[in-house]
DSSP file (Angstrom, degrees, kcal/mol; ACC not computed):
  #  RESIDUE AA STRUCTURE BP1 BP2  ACC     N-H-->O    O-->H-N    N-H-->O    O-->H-N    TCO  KAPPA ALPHA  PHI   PSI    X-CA   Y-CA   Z-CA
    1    1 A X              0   0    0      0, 0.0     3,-0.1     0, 0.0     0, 0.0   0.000 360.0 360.0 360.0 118.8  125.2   54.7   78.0
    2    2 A X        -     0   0    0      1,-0.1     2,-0.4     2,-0.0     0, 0.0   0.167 360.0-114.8 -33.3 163.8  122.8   57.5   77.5
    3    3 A X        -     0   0    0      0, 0.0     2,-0.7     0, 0.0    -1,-0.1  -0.943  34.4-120.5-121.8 143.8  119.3   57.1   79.4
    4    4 A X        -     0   0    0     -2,-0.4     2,-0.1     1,-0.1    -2,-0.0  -0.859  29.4-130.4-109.2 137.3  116.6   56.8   76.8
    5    5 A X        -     0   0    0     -2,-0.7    -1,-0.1     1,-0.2     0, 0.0  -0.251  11.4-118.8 -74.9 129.0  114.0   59.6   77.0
    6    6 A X     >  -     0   0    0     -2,-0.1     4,-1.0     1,-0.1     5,-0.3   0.080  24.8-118.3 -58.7 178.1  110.2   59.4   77.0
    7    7 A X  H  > S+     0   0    0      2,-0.2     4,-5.9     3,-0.2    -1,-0.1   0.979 120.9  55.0 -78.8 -41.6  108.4   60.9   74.5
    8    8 A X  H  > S+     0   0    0      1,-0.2     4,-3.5     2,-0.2     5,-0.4   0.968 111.4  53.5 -39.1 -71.1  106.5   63.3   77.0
    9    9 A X  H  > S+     0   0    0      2,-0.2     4,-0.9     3,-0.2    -1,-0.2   0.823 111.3  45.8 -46.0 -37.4  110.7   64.2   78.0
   10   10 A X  H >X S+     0   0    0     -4,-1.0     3,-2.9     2,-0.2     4,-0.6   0.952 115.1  46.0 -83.2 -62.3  111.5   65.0   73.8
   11   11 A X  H 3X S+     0   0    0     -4,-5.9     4,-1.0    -5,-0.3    -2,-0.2   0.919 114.0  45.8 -47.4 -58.3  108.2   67.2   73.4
   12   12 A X  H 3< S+     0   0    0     -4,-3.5    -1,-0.3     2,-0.2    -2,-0.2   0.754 112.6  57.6 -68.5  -5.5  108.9   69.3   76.9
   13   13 A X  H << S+     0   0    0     -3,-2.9    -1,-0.2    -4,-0.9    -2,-0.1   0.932 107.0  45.1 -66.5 -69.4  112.6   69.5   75.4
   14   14 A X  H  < S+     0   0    0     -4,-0.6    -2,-0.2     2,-0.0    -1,-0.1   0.474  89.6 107.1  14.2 -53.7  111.5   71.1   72.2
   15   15 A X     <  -     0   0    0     -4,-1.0     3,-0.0    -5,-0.2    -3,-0.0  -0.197  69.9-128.0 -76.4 135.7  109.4   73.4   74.0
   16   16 A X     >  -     0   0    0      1,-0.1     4,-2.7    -2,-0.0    -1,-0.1  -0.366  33.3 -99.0 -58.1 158.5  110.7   77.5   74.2
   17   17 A X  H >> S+     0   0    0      1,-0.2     4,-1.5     2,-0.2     3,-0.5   0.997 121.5  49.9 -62.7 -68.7  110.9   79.1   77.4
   18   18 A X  H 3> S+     0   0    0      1,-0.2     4,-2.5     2,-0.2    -1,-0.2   0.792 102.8  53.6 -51.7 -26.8  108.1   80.8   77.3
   19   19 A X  H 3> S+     0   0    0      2,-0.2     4,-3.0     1,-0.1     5,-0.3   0.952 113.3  61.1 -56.1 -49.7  105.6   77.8   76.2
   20   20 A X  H <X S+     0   0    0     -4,-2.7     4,-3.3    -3,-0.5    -2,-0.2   0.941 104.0  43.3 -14.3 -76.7  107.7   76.7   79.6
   21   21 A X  H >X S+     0   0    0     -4,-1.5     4,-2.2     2,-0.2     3,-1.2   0.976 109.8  55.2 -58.1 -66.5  106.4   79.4   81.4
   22   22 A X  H 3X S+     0   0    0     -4,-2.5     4,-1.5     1,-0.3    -1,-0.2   0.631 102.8  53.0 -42.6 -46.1  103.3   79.0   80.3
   23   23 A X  H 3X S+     0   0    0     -4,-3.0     4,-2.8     2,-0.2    -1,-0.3   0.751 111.4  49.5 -32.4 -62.3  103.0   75.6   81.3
   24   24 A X  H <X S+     0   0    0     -4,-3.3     4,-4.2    -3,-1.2    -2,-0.2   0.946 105.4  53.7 -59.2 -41.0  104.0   76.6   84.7
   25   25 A X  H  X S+     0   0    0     -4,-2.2     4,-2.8     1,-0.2     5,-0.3   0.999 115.1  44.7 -57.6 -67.8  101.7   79.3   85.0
   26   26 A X  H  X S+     0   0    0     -4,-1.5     4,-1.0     2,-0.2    -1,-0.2   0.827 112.5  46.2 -13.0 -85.2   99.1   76.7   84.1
   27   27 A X  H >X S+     0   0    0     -4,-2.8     4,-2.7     2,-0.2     3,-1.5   0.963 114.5  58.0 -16.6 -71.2  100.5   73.8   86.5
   28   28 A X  H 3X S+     0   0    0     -4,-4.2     4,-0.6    -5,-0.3    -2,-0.2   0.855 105.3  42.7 -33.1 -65.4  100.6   76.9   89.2
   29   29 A X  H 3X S+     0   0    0     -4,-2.8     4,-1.9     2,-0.2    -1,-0.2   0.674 112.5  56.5 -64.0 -21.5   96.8   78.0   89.1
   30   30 A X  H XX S+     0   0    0     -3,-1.5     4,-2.6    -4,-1.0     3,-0.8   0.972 110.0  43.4 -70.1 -79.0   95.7   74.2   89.2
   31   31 A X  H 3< S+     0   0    0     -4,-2.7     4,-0.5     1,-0.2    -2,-0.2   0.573 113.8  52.5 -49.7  -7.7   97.7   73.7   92.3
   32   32 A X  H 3X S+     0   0    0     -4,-0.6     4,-4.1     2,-0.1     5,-0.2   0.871 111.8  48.3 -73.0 -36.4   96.3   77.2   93.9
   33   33 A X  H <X S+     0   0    0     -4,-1.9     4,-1.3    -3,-0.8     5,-0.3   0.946 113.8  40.1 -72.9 -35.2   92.7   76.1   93.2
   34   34 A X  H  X S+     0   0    0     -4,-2.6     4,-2.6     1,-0.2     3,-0.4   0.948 117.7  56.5 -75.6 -27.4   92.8   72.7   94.6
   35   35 A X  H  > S+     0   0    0     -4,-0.5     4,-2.3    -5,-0.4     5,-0.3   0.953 113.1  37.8 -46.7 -69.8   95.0   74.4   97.6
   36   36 A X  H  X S+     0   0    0     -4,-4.1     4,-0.7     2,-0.2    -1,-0.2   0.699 108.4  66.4 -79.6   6.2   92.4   76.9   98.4
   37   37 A X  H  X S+     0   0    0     -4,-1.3     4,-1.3    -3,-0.4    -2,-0.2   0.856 107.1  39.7 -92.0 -33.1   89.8   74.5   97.8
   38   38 A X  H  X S+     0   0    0     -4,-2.6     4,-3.3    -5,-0.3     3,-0.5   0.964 107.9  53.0 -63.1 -52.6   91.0   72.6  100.7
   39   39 A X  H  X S+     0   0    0     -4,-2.3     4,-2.4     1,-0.3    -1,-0.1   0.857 105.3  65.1 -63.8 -37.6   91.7   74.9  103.0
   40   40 A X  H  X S+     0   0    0     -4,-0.7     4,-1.8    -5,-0.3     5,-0.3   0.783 106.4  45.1 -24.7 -60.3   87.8   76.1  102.1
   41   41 A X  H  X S+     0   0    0     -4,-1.3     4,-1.5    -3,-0.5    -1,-0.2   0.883 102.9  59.0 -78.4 -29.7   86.7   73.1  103.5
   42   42 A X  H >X S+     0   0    0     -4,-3.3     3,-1.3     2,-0.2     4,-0.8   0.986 110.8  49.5 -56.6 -69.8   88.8   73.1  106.5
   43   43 A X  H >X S+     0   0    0     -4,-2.4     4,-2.0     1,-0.3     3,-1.2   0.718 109.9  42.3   6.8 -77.3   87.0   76.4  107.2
   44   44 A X  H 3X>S+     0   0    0     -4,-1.8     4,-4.0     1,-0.2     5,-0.5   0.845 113.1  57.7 -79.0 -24.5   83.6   75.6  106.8
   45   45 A X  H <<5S+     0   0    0     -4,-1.5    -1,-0.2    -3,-1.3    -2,-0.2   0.628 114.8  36.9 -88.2  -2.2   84.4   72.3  108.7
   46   46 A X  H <<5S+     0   0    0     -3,-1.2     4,-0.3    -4,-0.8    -1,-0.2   0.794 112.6  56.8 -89.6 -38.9   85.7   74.3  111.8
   47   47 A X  H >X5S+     0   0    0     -4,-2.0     4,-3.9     2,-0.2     3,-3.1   0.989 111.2  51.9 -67.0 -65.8   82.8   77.2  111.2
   48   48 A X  H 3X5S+     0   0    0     -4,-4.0     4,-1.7     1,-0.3    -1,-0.2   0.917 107.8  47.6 -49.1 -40.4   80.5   73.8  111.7
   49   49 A X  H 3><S+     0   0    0     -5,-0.5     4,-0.6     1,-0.2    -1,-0.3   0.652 114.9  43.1 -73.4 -15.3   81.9   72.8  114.7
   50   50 A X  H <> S+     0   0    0     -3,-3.1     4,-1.0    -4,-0.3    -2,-0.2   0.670 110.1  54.3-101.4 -13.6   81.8   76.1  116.4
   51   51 A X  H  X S+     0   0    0     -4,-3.9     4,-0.5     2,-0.1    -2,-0.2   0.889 110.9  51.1 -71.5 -23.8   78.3   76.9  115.2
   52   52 A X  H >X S+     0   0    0     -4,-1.7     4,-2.8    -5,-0.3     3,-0.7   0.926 112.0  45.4 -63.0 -55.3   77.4   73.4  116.9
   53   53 A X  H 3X S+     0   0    0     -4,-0.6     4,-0.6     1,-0.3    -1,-0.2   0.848 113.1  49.2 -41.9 -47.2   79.0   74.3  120.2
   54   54 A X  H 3< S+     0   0    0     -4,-1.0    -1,-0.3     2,-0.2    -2,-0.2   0.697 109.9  50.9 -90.1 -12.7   77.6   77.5  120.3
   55   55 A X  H << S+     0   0    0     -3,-0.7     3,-0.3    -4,-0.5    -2,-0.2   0.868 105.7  56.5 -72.9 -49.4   73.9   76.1  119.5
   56   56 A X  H  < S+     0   0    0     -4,-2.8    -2,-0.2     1,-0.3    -1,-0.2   0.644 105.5  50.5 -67.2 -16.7   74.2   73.6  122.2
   57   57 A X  S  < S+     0   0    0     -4,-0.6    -1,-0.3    -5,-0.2    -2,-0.2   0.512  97.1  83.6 -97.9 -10.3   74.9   76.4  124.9
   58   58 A X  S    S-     0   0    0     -3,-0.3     2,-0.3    -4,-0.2    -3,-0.0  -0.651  70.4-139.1 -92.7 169.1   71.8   78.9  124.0
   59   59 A X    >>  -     0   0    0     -2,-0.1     4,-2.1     1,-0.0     3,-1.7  -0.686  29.0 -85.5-113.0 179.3   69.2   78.4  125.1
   60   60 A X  H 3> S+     0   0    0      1,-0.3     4,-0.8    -2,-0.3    -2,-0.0   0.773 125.2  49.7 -57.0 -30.3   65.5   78.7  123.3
   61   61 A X  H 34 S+     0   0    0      2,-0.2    -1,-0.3     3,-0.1     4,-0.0   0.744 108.9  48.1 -60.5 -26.1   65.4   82.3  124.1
   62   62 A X  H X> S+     0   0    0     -3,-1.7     3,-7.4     2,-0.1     4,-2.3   0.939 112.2  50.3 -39.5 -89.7   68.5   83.0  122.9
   63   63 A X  H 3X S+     0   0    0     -4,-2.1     4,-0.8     1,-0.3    -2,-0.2   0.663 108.6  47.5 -25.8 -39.1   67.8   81.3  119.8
   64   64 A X  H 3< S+     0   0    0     -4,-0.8    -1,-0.3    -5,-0.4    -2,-0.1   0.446 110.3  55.6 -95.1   3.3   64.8   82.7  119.0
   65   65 A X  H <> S+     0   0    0     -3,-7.4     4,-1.0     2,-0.2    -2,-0.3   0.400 106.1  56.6-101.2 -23.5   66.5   86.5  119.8
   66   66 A X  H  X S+     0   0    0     -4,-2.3     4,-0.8     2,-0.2    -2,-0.1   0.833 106.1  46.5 -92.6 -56.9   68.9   85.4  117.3
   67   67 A X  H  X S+     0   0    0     -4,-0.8     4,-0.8    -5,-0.5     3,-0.2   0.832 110.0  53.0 -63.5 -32.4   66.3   84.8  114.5
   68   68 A X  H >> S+     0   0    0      1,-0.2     3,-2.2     2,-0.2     4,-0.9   0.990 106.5  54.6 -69.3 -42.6   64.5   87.9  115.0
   69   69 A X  H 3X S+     0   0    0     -4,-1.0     4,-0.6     1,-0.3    -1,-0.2   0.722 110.5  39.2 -52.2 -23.4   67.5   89.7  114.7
   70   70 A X  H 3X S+     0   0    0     -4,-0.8     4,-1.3    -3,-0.2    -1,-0.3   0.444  90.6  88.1-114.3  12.6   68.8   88.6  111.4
   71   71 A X  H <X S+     0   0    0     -3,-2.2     4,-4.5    -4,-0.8    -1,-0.2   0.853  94.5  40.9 -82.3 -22.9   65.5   88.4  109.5
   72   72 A X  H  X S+     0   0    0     -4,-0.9     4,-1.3     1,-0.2     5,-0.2   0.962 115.0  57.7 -82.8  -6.6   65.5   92.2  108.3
   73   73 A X  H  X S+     0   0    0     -4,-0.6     4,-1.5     1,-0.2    -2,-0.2   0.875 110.7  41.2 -52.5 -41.6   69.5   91.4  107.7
   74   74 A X  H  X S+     0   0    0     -4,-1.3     4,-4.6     2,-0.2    -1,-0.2   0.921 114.5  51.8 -72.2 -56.3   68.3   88.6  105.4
   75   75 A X  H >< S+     0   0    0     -4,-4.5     3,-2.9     1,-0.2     2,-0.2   0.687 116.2  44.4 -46.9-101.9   65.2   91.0  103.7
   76   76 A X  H >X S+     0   0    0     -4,-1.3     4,-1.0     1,-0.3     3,-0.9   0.406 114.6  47.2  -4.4 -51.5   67.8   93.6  103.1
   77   77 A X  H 3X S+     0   0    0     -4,-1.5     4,-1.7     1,-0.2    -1,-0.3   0.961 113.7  44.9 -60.8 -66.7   70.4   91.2  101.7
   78   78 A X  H << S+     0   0    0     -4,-4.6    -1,-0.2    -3,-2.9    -2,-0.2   0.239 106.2  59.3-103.7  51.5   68.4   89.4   99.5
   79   79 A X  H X> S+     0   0    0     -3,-0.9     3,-1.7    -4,-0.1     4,-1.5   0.625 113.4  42.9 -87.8 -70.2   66.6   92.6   98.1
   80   80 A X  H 3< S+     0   0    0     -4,-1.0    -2,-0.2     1,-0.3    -3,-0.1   0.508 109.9  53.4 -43.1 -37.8   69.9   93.6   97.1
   81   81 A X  T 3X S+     0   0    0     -4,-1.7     4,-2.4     2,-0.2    -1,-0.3   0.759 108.0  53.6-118.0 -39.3   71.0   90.2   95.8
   82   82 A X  H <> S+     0   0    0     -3,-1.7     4,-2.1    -5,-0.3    -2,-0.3   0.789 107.0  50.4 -71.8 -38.9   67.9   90.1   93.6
   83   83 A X  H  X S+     0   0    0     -4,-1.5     4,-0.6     3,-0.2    -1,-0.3   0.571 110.5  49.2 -69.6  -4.3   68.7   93.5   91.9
   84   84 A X  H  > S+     0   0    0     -5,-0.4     4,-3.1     3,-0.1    -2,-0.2   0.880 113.1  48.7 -80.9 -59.7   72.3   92.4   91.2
   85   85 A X  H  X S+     0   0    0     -4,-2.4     4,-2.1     2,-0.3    -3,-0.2   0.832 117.8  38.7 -48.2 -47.1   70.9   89.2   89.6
   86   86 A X  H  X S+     0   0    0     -4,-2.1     4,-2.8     2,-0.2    -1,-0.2   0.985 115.1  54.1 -60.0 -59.0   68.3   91.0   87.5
   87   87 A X  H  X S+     0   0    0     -4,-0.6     4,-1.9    -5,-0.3    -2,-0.3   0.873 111.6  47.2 -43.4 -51.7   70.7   93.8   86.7
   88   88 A X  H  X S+     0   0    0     -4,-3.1     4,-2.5     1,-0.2    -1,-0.2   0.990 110.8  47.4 -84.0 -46.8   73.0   91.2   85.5
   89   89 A X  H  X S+     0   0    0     -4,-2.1     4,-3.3     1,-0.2    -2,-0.2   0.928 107.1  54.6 -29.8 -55.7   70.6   89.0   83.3
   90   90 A X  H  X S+     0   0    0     -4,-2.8     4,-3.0     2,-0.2    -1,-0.2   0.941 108.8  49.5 -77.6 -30.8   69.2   91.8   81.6
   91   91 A X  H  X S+     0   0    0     -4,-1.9     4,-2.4     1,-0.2    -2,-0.2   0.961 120.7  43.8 -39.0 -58.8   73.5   92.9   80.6
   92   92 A X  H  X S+     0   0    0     -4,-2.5     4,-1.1     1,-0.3     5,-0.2   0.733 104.8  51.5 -78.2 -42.8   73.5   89.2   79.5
   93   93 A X  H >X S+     0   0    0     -4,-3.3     4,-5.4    -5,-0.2     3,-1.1   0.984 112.9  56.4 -14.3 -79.6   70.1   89.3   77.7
   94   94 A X  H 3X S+     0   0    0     -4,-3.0     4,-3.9     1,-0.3    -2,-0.2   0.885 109.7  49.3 -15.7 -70.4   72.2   92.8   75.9
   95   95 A X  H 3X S+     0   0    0     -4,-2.4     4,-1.8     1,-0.2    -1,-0.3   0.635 101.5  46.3 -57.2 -33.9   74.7   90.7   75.0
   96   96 A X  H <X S+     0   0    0     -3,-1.1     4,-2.8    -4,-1.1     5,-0.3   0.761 118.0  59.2 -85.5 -18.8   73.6   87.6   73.3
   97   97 A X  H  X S+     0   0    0     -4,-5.4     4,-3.6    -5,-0.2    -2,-0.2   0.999 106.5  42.3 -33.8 -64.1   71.4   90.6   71.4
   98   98 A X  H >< S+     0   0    0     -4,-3.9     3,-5.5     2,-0.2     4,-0.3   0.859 118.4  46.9 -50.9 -81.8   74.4   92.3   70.3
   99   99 A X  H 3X S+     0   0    0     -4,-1.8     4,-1.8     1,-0.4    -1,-0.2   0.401 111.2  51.6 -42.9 -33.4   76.1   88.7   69.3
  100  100 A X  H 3X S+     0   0    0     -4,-2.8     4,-1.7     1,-0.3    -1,-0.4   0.820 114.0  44.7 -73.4 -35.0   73.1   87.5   67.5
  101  101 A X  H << S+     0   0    0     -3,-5.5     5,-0.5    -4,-3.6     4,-0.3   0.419 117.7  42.2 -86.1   2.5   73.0   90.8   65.6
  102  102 A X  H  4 S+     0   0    0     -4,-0.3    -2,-0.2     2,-0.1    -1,-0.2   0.583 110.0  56.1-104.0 -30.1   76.7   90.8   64.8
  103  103 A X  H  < S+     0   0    0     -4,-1.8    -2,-0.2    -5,-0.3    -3,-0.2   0.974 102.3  59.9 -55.3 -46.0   76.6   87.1   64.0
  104  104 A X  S  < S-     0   0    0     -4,-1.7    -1,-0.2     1,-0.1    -3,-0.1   0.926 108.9-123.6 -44.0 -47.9   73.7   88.1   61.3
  105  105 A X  S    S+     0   0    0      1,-0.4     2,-0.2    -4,-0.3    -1,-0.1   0.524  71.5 133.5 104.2  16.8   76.2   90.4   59.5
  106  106 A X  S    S-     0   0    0     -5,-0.5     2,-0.7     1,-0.1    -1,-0.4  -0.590  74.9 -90.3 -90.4 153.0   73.8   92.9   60.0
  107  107 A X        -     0   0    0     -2,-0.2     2,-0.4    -3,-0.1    -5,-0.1  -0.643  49.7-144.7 -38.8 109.4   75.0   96.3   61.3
  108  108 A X        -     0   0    0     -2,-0.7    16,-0.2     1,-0.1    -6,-0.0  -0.814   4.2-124.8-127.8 109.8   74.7   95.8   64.9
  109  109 A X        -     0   0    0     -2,-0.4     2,-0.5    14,-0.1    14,-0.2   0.066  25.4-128.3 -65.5 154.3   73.6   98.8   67.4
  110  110 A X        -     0   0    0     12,-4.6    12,-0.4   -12,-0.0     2,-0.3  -0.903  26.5-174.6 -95.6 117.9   76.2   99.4   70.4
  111  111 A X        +     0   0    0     -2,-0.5     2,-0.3    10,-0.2    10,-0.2  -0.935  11.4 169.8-107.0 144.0   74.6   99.4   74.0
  112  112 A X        -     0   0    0      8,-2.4     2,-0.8    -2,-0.3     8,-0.5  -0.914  34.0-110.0-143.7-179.1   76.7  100.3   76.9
  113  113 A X        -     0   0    0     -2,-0.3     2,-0.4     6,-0.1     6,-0.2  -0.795  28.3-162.6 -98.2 134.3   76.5  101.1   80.5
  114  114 A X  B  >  -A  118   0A   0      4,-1.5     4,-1.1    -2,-0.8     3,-0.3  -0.856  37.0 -73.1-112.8 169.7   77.1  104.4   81.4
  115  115 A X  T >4 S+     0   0    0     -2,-0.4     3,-1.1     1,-0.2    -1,-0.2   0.191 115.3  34.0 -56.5 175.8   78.0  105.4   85.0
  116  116 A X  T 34 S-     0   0    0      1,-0.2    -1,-0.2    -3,-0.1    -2,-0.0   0.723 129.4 -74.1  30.6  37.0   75.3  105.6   87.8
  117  117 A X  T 34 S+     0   0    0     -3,-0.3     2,-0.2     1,-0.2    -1,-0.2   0.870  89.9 146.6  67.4  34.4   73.4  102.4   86.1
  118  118 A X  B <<  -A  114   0A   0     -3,-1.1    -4,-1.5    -4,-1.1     2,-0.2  -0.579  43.2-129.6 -97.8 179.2   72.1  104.3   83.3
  119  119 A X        +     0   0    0     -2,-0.2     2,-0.2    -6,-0.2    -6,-0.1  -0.551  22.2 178.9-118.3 170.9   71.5  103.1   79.8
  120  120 A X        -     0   0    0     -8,-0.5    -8,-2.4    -2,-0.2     2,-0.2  -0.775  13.2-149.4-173.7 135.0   72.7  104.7   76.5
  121  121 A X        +     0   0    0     17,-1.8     8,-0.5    -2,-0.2     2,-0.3  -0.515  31.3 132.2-110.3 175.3   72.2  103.5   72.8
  122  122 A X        -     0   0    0    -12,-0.4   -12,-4.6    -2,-0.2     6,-0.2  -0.792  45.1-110.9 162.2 153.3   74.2  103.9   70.0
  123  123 A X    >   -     0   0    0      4,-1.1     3,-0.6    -2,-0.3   -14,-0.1  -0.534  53.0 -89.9-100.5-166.6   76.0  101.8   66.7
  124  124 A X  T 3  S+     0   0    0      1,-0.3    -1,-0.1   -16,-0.2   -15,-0.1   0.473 123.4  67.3 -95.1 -32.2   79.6  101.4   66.5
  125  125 A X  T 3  S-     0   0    0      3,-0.0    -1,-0.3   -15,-0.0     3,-0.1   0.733 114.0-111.5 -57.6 -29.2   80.2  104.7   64.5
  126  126 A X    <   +     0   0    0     -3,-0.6     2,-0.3     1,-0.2    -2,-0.2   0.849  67.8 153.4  93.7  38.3   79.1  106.6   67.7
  127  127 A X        -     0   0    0     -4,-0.1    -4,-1.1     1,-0.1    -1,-0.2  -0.739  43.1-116.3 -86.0 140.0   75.7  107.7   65.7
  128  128 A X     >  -     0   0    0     -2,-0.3     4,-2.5    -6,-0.2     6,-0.3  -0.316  10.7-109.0 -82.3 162.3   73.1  108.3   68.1
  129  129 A X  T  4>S+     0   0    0     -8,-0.5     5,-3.1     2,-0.2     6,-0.3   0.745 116.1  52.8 -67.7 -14.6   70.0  106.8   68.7
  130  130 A X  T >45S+     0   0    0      3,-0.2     3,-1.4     1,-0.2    -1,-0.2   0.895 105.0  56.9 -75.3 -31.7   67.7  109.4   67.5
  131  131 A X  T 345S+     0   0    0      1,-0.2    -2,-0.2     2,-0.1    -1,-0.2   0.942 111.8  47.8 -56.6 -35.3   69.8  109.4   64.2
  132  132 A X  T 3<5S-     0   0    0     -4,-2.5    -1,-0.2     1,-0.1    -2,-0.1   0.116 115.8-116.4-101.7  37.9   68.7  105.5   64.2
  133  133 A X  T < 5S+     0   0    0     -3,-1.4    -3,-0.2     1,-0.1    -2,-0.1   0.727  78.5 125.2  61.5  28.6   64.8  106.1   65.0
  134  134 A X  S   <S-     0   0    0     -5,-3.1     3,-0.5    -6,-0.3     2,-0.5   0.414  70.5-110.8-102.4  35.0   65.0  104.4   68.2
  135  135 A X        -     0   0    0     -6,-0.3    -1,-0.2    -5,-0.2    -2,-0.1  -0.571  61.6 -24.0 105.2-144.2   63.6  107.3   70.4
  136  136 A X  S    S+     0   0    0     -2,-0.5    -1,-0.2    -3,-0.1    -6,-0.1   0.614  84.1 113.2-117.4   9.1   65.1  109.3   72.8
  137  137 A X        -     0   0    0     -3,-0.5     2,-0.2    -8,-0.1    -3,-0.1  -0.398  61.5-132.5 -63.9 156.7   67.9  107.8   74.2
  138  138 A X        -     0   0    0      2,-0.2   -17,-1.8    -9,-0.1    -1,-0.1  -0.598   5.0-135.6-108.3 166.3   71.2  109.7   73.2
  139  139 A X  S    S+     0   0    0     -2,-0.2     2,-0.2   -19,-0.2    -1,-0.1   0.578  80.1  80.1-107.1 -13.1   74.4  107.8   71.8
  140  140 A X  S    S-     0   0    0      1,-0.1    -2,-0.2   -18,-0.0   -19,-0.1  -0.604  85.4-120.5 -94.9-160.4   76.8  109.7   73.9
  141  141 A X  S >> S+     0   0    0      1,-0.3     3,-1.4    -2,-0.2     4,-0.6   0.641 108.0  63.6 -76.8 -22.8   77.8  109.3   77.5
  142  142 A X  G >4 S+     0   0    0      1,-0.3     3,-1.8     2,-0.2    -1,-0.3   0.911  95.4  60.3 -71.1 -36.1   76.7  112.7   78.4
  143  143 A X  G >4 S+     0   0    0      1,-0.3     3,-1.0     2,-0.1    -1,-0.3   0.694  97.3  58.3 -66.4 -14.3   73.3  111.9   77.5
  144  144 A X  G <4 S+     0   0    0     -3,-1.4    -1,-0.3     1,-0.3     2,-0.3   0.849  92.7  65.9 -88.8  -6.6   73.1  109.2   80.0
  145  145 A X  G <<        0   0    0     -3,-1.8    -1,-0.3    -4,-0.6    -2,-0.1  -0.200 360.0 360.0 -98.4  35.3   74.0  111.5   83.1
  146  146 A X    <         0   0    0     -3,-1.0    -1,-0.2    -2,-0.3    -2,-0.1   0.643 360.0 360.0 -96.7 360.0   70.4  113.6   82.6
């Protein structure tokens, strides 16, 4: 006598190989994240146990040789970490711009990054920005490398 099949077992027959695959891929990336999310905690939970070790053998001169040393690492770092952050807001600012002006149904001007963190304006035709009054940005790329 046949063995009667779930339902879950009739849909995944149904399914093509590639919905298959797809499924797996799926399955896959779930079991890497929770995989490297553990191992991620083993880590930090070893890193805590040797920073403890290593606290408990300096002494207060040490310790306070230790702090001087990393404070201009720290400035330095989180100068740098605050221009990325800004730098990335204002893209993201750009963007719900653009969306809101594409959502509108309005012709909607194109901004992009050009290389070395310059700026350049332009619509979708590739018309420049002086052709659309907005000053003296140019709409190609060349114009952002002056």
């Amino acid at each position: 006598m046949p063995r009667r099949r779930t339902a879950s077992a009739i849909a995944k027959a149904k399914l093509t190989s590639q919905e298959k695959a797809e499924i797996r891929k799926v399955q896959a990336s779930v079991r890497n994240r929770i995989y490297r999310q553990r191992q991620g905690e083993k880590g930090q939970e070893a890193a805590r146990l040797r920073m403890a070790a290593k606290r408990a053998s300096m002494t207060d001169d040490e310790v306070s040789k230790a702090k001087d040393s990393r404070k201009p690492a720290d400035a330095k770092y989180y100068i740098r970490n605050c221009e990325s952050r800004s730098n990335k807001a204002r893209w993201d600012r750009i963007g719900k711009w653009q969306d809101h002006w594409i959502s509108s149904g309005v012709h909607a001007p194109r901004v992009y990054k050009c290389r070395k963190g310059k700026y350049g304006l332009g619509d979708a035709e590739g018309n420049g920005a002086e052709e659309n009054g907005a000053g003296s940005l140019g709409s190609d790329k060349s114009s952002c490398r002056e």
